[in-house]
TORRO-511495 format. One record per residue (C-alpha): residue in one letter; x, y negated, z. Coordinates in nm, 4 decimals, m for minus. Last residue first. Example, Ala and Ser with C-alpha at 12.3 -4.5 7.8 and 13.67 -1.06 7.14 Angstrom:
% TORRO-511495
@code = s | xx = 1.3670 | yy = 0.1060 | zz = 0.7140
@code = a | xx = 1.2300 | yy = 0.4500 | zz = 0.7800
***
This chain:
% TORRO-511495
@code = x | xx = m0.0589 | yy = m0.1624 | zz = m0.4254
@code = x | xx = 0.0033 | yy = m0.1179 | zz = m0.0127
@code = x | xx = 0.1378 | yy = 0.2187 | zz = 0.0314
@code = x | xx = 0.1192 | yy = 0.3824 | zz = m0.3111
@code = x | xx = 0.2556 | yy = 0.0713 | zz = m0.4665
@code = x | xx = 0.5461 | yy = 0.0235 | zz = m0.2526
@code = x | xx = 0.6646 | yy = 0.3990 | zz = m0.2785
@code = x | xx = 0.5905 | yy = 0.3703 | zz = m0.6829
@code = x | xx = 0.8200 | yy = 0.0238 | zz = m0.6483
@code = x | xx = 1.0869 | yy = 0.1901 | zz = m0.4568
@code = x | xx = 1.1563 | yy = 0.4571 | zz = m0.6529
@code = x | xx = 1.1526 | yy = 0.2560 | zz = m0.9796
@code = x | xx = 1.3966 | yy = 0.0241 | zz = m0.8095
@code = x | xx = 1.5694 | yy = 0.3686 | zz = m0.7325
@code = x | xx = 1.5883 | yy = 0.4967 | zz = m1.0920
@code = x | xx = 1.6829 | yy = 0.1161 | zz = m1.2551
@code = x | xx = 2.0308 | yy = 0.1924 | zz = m0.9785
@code = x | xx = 2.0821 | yy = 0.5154 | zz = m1.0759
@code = x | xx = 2.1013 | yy = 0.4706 | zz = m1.4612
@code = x | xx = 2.3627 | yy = 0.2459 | zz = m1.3183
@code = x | xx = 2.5560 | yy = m0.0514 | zz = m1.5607
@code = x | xx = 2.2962 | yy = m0.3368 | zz = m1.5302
@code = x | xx = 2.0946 | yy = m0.2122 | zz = m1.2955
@code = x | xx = 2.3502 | yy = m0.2826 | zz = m1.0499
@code = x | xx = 2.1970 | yy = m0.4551 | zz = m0.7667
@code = x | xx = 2.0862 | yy = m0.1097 | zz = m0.6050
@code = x | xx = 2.4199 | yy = 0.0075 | zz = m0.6341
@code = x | xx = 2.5410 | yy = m0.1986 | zz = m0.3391
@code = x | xx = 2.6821 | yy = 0.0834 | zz = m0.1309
@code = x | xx = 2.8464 | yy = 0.3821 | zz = m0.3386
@code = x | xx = 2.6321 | yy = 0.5929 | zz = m0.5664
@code = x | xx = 2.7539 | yy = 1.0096 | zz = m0.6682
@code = x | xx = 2.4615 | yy = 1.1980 | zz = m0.5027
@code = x | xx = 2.2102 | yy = 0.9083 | zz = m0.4123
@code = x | xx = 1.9986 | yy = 0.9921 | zz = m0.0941
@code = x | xx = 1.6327 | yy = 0.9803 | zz = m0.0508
@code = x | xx = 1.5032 | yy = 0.9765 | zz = 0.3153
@code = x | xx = 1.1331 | yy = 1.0253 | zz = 0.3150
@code = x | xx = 0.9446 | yy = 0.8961 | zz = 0.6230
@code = x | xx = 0.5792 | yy = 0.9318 | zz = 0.7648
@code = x | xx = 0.6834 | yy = 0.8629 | zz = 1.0824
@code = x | xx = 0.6153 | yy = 1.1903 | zz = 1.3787
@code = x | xx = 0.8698 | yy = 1.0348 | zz = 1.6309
@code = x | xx = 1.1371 | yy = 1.2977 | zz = 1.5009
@code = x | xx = 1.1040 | yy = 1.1466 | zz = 1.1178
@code = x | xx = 1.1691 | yy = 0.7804 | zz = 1.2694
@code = x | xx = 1.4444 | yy = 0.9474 | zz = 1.4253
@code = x | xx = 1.5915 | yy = 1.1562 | zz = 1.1193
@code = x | xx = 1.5338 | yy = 0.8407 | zz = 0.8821
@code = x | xx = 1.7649 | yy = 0.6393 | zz = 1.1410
@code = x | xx = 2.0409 | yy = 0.9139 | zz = 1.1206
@code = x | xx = 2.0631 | yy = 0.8817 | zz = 0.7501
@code = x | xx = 2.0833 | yy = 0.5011 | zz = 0.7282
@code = x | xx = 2.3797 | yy = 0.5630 | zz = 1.0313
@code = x | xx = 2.5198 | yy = 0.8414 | zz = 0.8262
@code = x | xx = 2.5427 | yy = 0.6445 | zz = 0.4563
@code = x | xx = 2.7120 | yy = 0.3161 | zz = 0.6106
@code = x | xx = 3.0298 | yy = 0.3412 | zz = 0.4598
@code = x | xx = 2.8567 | yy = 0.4586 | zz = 0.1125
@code = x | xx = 3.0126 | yy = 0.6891 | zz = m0.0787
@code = x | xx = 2.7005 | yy = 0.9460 | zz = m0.0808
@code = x | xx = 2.4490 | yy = 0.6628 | zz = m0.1227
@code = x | xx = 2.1007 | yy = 0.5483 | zz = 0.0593
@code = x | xx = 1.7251 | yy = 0.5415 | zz = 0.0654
@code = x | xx = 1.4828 | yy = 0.5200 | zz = 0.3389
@code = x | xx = 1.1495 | yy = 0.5351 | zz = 0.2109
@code = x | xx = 0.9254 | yy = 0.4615 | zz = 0.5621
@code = x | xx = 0.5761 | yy = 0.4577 | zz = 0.7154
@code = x | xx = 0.5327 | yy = 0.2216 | zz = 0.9781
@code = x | xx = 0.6413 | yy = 0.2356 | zz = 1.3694
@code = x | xx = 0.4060 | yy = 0.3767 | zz = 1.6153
@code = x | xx = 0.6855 | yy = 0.5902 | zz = 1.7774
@code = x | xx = 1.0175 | yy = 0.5370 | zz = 1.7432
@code = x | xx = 1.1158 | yy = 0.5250 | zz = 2.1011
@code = x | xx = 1.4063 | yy = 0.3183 | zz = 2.3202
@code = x | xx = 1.5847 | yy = 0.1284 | zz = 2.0080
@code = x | xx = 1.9234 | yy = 0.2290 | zz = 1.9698
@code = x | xx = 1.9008 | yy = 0.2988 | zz = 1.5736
@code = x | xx = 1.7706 | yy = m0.0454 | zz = 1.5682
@code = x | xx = 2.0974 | yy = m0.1880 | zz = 1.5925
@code = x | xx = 2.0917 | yy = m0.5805 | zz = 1.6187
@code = x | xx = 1.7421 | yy = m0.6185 | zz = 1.7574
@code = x | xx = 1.8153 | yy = m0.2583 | zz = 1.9530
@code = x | xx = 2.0913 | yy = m0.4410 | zz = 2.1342
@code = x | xx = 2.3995 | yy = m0.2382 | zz = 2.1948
@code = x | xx = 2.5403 | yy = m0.4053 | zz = 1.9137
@code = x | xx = 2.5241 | yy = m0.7566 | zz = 2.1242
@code = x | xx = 2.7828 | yy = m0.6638 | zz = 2.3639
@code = x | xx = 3.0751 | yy = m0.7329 | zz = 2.1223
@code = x | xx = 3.0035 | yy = m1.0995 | zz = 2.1668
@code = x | xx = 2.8048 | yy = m1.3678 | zz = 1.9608
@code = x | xx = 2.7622 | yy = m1.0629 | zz = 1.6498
@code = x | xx = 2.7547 | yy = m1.1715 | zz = 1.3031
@code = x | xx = 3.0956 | yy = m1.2778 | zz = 1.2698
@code = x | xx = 3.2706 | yy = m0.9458 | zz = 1.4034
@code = x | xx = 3.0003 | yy = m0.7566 | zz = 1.2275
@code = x | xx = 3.1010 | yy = m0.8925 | zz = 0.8709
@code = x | xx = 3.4489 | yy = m0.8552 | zz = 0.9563
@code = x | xx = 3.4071 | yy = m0.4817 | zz = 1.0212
@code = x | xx = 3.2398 | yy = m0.3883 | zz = 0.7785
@code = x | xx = 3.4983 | yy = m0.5478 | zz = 0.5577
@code = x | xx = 3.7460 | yy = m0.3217 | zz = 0.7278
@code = x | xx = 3.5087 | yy = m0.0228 | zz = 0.6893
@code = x | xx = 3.5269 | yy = m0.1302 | zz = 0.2789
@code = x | xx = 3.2458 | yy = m0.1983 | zz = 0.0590
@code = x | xx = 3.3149 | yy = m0.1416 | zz = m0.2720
@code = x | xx = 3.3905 | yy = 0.2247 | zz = m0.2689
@code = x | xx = 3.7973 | yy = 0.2458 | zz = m0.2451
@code = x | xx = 3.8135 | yy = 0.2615 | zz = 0.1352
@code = x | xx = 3.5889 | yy = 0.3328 | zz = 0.4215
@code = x | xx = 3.4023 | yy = 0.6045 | zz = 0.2679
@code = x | xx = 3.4844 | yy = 0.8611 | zz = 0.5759
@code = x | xx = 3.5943 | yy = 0.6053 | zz = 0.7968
@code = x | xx = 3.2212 | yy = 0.4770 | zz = 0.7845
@code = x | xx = 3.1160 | yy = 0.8243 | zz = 0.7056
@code = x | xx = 3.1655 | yy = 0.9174 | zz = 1.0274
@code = x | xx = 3.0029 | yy = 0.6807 | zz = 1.2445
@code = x | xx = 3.0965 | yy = 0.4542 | zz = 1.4799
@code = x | xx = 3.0026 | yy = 0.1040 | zz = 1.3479
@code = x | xx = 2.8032 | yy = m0.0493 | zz = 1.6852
@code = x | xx = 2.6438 | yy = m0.1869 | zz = 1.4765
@code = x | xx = 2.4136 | yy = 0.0431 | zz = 1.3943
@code = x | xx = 2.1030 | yy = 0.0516 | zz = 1.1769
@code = x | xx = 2.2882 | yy = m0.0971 | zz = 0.8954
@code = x | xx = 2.0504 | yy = m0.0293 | zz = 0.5948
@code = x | xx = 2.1098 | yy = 0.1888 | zz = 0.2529
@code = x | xx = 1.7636 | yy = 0.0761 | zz = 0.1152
@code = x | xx = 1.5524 | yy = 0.0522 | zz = 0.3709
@code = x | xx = 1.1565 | yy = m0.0127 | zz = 0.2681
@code = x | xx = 0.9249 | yy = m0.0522 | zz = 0.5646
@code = x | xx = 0.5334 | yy = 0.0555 | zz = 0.5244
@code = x | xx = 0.1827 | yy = m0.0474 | zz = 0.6490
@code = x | xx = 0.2458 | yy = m0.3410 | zz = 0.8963
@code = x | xx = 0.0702 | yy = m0.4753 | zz = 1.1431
@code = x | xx = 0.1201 | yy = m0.8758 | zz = 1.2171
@code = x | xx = 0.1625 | yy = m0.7630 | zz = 1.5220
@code = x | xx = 0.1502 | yy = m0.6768 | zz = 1.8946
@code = x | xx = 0.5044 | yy = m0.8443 | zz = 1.9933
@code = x | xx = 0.6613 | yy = m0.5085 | zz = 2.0813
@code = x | xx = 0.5292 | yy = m0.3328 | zz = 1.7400
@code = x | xx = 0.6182 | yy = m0.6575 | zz = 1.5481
@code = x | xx = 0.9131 | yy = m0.6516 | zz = 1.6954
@code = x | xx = 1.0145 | yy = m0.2421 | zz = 1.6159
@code = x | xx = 0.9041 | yy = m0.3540 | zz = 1.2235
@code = x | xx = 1.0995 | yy = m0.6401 | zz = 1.2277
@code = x | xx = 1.4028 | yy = m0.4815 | zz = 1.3108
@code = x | xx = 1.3617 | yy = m0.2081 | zz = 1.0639
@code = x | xx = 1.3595 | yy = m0.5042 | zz = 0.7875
@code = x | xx = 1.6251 | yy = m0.6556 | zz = 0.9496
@code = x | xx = 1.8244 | yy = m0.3548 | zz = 0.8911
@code = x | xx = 1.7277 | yy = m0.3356 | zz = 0.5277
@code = x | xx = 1.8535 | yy = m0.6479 | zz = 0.4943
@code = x | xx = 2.1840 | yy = m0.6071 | zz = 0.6624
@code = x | xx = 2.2286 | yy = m0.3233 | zz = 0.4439
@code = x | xx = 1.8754 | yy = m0.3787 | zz = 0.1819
@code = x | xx = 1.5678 | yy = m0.5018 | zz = 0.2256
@code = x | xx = 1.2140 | yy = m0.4681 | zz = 0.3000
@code = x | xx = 0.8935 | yy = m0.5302 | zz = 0.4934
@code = x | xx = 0.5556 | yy = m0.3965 | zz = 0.3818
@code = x | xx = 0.1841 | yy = m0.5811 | zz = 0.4086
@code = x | xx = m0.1251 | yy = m0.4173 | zz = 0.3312
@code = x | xx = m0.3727 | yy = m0.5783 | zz = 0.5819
@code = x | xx = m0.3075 | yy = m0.9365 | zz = 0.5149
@code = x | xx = m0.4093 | yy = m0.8762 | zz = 0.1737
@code = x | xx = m0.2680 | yy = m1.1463 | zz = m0.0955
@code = x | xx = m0.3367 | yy = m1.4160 | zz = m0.2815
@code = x | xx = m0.0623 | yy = m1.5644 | zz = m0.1413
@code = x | xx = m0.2872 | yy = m1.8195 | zz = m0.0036
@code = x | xx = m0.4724 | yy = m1.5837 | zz = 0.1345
@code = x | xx = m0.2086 | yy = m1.3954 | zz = 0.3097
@code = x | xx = m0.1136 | yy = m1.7080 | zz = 0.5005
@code = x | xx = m0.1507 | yy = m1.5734 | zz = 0.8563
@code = x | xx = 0.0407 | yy = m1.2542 | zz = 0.7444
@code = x | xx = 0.3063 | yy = m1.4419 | zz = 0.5837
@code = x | xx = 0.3599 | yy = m1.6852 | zz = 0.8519
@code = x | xx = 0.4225 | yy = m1.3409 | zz = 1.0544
@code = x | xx = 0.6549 | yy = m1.1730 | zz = 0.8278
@code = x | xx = 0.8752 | yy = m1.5651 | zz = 0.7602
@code = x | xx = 0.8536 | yy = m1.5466 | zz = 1.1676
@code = x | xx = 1.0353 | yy = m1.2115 | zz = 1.2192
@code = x | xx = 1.2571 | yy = m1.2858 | zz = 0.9146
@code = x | xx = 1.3770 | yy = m1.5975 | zz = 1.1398
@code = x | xx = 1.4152 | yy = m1.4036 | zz = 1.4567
@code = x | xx = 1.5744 | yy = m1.1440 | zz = 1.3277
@code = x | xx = 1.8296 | yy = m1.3345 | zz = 1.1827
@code = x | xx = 1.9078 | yy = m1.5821 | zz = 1.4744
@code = x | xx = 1.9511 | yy = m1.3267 | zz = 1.6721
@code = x | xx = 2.2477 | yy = m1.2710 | zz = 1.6132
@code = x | xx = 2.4748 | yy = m1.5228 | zz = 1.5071
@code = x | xx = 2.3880 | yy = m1.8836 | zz = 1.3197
@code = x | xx = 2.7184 | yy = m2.0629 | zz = 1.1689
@code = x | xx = 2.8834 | yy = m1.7034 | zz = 1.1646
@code = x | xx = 2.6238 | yy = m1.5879 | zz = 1.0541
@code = x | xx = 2.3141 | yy = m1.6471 | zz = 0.7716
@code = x | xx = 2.0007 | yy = m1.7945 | zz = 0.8750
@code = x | xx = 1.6944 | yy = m1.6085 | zz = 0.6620
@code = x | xx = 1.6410 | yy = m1.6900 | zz = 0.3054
@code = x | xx = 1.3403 | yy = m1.5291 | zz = 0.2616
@code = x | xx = 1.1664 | yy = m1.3260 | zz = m0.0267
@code = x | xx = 0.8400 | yy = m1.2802 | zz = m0.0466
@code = x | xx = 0.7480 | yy = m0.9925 | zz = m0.3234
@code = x | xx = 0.3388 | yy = m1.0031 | zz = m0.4040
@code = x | xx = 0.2782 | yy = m0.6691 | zz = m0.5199
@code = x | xx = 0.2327 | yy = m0.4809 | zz = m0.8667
@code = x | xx = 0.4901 | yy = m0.2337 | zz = m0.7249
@code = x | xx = 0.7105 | yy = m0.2069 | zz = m1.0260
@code = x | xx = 0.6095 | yy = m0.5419 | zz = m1.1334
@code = x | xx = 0.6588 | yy = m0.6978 | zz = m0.7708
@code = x | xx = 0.9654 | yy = m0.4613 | zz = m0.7250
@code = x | xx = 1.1442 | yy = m0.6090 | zz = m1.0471
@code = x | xx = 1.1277 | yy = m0.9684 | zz = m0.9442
@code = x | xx = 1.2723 | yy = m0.9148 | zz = m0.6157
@code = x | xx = 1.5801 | yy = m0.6895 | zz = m0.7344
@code = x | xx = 1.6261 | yy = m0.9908 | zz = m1.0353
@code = x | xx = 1.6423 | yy = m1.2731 | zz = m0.7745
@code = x | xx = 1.8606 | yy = m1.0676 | zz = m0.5248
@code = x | xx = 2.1967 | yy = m1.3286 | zz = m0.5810
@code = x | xx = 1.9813 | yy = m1.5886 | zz = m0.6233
@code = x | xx = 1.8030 | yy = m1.5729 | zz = m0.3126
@code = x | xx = 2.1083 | yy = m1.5813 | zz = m0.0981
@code = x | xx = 2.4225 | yy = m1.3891 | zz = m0.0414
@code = x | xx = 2.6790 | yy = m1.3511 | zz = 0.2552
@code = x | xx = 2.7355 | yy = m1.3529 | zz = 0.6376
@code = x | xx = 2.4374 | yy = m1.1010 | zz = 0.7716
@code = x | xx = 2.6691 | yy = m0.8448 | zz = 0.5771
@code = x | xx = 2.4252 | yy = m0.9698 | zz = 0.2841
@code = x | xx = 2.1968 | yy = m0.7724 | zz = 0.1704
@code = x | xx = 1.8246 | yy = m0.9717 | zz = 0.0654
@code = x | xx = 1.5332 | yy = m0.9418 | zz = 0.3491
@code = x | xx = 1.1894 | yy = m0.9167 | zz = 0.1652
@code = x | xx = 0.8731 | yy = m0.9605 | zz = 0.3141
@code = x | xx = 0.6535 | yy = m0.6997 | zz = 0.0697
@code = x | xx = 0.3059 | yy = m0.8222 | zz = 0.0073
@code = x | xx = m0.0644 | yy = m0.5665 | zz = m0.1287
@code = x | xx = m0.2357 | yy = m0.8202 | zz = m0.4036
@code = x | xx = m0.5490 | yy = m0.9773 | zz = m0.3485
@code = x | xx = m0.5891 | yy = m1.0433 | zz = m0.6375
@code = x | xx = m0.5925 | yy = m0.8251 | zz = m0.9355
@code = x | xx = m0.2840 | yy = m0.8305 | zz = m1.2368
@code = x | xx = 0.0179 | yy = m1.0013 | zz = m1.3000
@code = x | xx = 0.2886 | yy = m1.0487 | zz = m1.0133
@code = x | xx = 0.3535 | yy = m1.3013 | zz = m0.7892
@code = x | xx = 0.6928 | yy = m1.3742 | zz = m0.6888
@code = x | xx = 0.7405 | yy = m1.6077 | zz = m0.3912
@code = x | xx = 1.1382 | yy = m1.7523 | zz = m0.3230
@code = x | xx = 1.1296 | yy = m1.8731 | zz = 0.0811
@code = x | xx = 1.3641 | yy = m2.0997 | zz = 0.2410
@code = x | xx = 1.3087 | yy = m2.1395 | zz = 0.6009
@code = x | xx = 1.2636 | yy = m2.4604 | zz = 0.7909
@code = x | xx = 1.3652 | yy = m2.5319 | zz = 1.1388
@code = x | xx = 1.4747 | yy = m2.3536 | zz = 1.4419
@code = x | xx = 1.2213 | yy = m2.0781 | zz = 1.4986
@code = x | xx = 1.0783 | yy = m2.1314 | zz = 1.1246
@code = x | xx = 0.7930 | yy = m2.3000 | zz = 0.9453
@code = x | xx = 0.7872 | yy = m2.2371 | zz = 0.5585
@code = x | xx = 1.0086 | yy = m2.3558 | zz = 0.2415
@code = x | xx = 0.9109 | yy = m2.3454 | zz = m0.0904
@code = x | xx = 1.0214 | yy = m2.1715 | zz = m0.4453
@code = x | xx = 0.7553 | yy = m2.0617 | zz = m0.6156
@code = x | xx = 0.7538 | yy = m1.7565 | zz = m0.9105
@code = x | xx = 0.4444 | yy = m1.6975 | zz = m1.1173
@code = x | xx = 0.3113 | yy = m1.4359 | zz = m1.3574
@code = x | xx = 0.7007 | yy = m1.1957 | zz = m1.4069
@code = x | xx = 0.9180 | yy = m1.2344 | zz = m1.6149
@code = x | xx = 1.2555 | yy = m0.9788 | zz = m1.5347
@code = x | xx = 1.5822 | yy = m1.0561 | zz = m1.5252
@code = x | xx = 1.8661 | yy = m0.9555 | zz = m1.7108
@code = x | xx = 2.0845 | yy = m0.7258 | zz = m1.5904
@code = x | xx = 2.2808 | yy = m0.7486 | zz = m1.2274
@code = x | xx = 2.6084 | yy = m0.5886 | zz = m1.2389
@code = x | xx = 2.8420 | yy = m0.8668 | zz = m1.2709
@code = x | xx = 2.5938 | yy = m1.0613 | zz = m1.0531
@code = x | xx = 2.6831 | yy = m0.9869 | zz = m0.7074
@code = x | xx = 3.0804 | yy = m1.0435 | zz = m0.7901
@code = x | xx = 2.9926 | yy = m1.4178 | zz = m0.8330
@code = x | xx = 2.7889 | yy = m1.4350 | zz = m0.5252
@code = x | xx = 3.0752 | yy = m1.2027 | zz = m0.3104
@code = x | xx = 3.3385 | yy = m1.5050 | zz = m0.4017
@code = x | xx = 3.1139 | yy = m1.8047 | zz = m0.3488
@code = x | xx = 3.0111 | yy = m1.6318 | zz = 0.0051
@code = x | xx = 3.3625 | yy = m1.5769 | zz = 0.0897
@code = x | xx = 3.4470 | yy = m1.9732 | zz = 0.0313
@code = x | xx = 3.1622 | yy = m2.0682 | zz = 0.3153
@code = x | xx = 3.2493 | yy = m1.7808 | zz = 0.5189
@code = x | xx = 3.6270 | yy = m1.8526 | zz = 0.5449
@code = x | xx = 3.8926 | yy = m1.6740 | zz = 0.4062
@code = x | xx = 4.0386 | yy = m1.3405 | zz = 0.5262
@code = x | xx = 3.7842 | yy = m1.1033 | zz = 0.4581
@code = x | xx = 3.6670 | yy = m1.1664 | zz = 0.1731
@code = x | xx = 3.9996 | yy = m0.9906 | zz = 0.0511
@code = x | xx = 4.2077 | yy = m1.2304 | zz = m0.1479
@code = x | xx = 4.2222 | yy = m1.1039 | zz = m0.4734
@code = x | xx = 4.4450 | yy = m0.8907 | zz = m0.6287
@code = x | xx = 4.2000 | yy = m0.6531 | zz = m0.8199
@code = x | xx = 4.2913 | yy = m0.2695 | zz = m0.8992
@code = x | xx = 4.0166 | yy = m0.1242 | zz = m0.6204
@code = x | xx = 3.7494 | yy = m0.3705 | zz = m0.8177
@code = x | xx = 3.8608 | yy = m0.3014 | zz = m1.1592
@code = x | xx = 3.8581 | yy = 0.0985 | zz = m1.0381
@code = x | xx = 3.5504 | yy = 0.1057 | zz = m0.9296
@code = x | xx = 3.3573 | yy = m0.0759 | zz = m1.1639
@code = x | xx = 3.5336 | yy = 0.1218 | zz = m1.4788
@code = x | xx = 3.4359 | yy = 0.4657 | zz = m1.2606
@code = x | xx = 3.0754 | yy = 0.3404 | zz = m1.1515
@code = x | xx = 2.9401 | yy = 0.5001 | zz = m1.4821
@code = x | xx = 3.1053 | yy = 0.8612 | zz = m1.4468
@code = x | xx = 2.9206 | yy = 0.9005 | zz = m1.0955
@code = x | xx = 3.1378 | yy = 0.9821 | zz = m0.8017
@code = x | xx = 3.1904 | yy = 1.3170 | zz = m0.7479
@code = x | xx = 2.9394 | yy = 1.5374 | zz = m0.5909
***
């Protein structure tokens, strides 16, 4: 399909700008670049019964956590949410509104964590951190008001691949269980050799090059991608992993590896349904704004959340 008539103004301000490419500044400066670009898309947020910021015990110090607590019946089903960010980029601002939306969609307790970003903490400082913020949250359910028996991970690209993460460690580490993972166009290999990655490298927001750089400062040496922490698409088996939506879009660069992780969890006998966007490009899931799509797939993912663990 073509690309959709409402990304065309997007698309073609962003492949018409003069800008430095992220790329080639620093991380600190590239971050205040991507954050302002994050919310020209983003509409208005959402109310929602309570929102706490706090921090919680970590591998290496304190983590940053934003809680969103819906209206409704305690105890409430929890999703661990890991925001996108190229494991360099973003924060909980930048995924406030996404966050918000799910726990009224969903009518769920939405936890979402500011993990370590790279290069200033590399792999595995990432997993290890949203690993930890998944397992404080299953101690502390009841304070959350929350079940510690329905609880989902989630996120989105480098999110939504530390959101599969988790799920393979908490398999390997015997727990907290889990009832359901939500990837929303995740890296699952970084490794970064598949097709569509040259295929929709240019001209669709996110760029192979830019890829690229965001793997370069993520990784400690090239060695790392073969890790199944870092590329979960290598990991040994599938089985015994939880249910799955996997979503992701036509132009995205990382479409076939998001793709090719639905087909193994499906292969190992997962519950999984693999939705993709005809005519989206990475990132439209912050764009609900401007996309039609992008309110349909929040909507997606909150019925998937709330028939798993609502």
């Amino acid at each position: 399909m073509p690309i959709d008539p409402q990304l065309e103004p997007l698309l073609a301000a962003a492949n018409a700008s003069e800008a430095t490419p992220m790329w080639e500044l620093p991380a600190p400066q590239a971050r205040g670049v991507a954050k302002q670009m994050s919310f020209a898309g983003a509409g208005d947020v959402e109310a929602v019964a309570r929102v706490v910021d706090r921090a919680i015990p970590g591998p290496d110090g304190d983590i940053p956590v934003r809680i969103y607590t819906p209206a409704g019946s305690e105890p409430f089903g929890v999703l661990v949410y890991f925001h996108g960010s190229g494991f360099v980029i973003f924060d909980l601002d930048t995924h406030d509104g996404e966050c918000r939306a799910l726990a009224n969609r969903a009518g769920v307790v939405v936890v979402s964590v500011d993990y370590r970003l790279a290069p200033e903490h590399p792999f595995p400082a990432a997993p290890e951190d949203c690993y930890a913020a998944t397992a404080w949250v299953a101690a502390n359910a009841a304070e959350l008001a929350a079940d510690p028996a329905r609880i989902a991970v989630g996120g989105d690209s480098a999110g939504g691949c530390l959101a599969a993460v988790v799920a393979q460690m908490v398999r390997e580490r015997g727990g907290p269980p889990l009832r359901f993972q939500l990837l929303v166009y995740p890296v699952t290999d970084c490794r970064a050799g598949h097709p569509s990655i040259v295929e929709n490298g240019e001209g669709y927001l996110l760029t192979r090059e830019q890829m690229l750089w965001f793997i370069d400062q993520y990784l400690r040496t090239p060695a790392d991608a073969q890790d199944p922490l870092c590329s979960p698409l290598l990991a040994k088996s599938f089985d015994g992993l939880p249910s799955a939506l996997v979503i992701t879009a036509e132009f995205d660069p990382l479409r076939d590896e998001g793709e090719a992780y639905a087909r193994a969890l499906e292969a190992a006998g997962v519950d999984v349904r693999l939705h993709r966007y005809d005519g989206m490009v990475h990132g439209f899931f912050q764009m609900s704004a401007v996309l039609d799509a992008a309110r349909a797939v929040i909507d997606e993912a909150g019925l998937a959340l709330r028939r798993a663990i609502g």
